[in-house]
N, C-alpha and C positions, 0 to 999 in steps of 0.2 A: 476626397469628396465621394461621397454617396447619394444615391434617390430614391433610398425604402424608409425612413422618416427624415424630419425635418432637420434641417443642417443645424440650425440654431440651436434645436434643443438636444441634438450629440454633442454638441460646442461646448455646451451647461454643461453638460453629465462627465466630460473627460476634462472640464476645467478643476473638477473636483477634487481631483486625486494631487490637487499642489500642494505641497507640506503646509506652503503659508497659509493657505485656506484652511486647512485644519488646524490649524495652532490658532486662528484667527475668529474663524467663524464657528465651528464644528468639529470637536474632538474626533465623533464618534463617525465624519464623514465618511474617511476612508475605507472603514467597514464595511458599511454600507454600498457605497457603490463596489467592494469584494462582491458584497452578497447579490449584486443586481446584475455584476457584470456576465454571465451567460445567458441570462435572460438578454441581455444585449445582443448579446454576438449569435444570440439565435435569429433574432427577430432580423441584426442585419445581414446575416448568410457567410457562410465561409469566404464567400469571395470580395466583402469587405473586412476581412479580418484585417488588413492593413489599419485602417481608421482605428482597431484597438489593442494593436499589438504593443506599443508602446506604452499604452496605459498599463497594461497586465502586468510588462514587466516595473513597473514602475510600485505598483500595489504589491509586486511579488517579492520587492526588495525594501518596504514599509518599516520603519523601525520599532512600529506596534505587532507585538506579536500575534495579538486577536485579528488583526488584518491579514497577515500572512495563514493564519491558520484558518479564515473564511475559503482563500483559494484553494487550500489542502483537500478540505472538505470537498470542493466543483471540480477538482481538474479533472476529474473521471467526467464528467460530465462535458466539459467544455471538449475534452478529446472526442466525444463522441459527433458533436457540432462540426468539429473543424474538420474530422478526418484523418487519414493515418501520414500523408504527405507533410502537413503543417502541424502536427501534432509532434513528430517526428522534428524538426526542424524548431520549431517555437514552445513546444512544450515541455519536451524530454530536458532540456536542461533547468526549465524551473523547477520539475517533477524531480530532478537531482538533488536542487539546494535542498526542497525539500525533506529530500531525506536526511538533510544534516542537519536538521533545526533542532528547537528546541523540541521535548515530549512533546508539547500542549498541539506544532503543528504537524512534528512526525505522527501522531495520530490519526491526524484528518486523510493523511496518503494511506495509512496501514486501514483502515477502514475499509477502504474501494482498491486497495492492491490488486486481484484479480480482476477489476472491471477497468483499470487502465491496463495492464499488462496483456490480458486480452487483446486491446485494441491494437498493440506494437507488432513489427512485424517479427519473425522467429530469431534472426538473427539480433534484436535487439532487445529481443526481449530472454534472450540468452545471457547477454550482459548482468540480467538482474542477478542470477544466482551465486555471483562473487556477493551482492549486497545482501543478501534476505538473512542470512547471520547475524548482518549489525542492529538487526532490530529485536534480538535476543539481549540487549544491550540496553540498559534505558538510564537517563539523569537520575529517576528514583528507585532503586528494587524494589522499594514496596508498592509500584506501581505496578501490582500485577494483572489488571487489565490487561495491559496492554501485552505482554505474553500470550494472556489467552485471547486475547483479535486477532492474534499473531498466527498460532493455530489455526481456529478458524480459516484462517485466507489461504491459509497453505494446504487445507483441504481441498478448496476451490482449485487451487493455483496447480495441485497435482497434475490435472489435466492439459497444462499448457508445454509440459516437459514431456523427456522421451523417459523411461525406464532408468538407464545409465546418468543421466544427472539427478536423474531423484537420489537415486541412488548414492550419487557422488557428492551430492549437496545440500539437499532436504533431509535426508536420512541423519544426517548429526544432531541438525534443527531439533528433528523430532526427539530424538534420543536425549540431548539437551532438558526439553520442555518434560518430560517425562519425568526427569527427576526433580523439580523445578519444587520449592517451599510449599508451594498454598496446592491445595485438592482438588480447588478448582480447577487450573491450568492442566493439572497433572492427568486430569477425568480428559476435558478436550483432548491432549494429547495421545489419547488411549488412541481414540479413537479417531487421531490422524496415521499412527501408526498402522492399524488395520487397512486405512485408505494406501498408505504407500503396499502395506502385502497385498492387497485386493490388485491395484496397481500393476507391479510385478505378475502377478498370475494370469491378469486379465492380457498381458501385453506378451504371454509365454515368454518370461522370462524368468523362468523357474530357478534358474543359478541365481541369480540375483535375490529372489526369495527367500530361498533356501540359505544362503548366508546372512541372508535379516535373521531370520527367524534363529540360527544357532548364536548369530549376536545378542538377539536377547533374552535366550536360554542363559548365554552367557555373565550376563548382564544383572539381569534382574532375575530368573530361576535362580540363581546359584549364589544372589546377592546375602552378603553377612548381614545385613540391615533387612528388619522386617519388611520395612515399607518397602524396597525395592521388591521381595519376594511378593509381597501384596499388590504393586502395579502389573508383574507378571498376569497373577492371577485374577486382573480386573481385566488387560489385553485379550486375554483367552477369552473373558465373559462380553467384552463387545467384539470378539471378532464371532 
């Protein structure tokens, strides 16, 4: 129970998300109330997150994938509502499945990756760097979007690490996307790799750099293949 609106009309709103009702009344229900639900949980305050915890997870385990792919899209949002205690507790593992869905809703997490991962505290948000590879990974390769969001976020995301994990784990990512089919992706990438050398330099850690940088002497300078020779020489023109 709560007394920031009226009990009846939360009663409505979380009667919604029953499968029967959607099979009965409204396909496109459960969507729907995905789409509304943090507009809820703002208006009723972190400290009724009880009154919707159980809904969330209930939407978050929807056998429509458009429903589960609405909450993908908020949970950056909703984490900022709840807080890092209950975000922590209640979030991080829907924010997991998510990451094993299918493309349509691992996109909605890879979208706002820095803007949940931000909000985690360091040791948990350490955990992520065993995962950020499987999203080099996708149901379609010709979905290469989603490589290049993938970049992208790992721009942002450089900030949230020390030097030595970029290093130990971003650093392949990038190298990876670098060589990666479409021009697109391969252009972003340049210019995640200048961020990781920027990185490295800005945080003196010169050893670390300086073994980037004869990696991808190694790499792409010395590559038998044009086009690795041509990403070298595009690296140099954005750094």
């Amino acid at each position: 129970l709560q007394d920031v609106i009226p009990q009846p009309l939360l009663d409505q709103y979380l009667s919604m998300t029953d499968p029967a009702r959607a099979q009965t009344v409204d396909t496109e229900i459960a969507k729907h109330c995905a789409y509304s639900l943090p507009g809820v949980a703002l208006t009723l305050g972190r400290q009724n997150w009880h009154c919707l915890k159980d809904t969330y997870e209930t939407l978050a385990s929807d056998v429509q994938w458009k429903v589960r792919r609405t909450l993908a899209f908020s949970i950056h949002e909703l984490a900022v509502i709840l807080g890092d205690q209950l975000t922590a507790a209640d979030l991080v593992p829907i924010f997991n499945g998510f990451l094993k869905d299918l493309d349509e809703v691992r996109i909605g997490v890879l979208k706002h990756l820095y803007d949940f991962l931000k909000l985690l505290h360091a040791d948990k948000r350490r955990e992520y760097l065993y995962q950020l590879q499987e999203f080099v990974v996708t149901d379609n390769s010709r979905n290469w979007r989603f490589r290049y969001e993938l970049a992208e976020q790992l721009i942002l995301i450089l900030e949230l690490y020390n030097p030595n994990d970029v290093y130990d784990y971003l650093r392949h990512i990038a190298l990876t996307l670098c060589s990666d089919k479409v021009s697109e992706v391969r252009w972003i990438s340049f210019k995640l790799v200048v961020a990781i050398l920027q990185k490295f330099y800005a945080n003196s850690a010169n050893a670390l750099g300086l073994n980037f940088i004869n990696e991808l002497v190694v790499r792409f300078r010395h590559c038998s293949k044009w086009v690795g020779r041509q990403a070298f020489a595009f690296i140099c023109q954005v750094g």
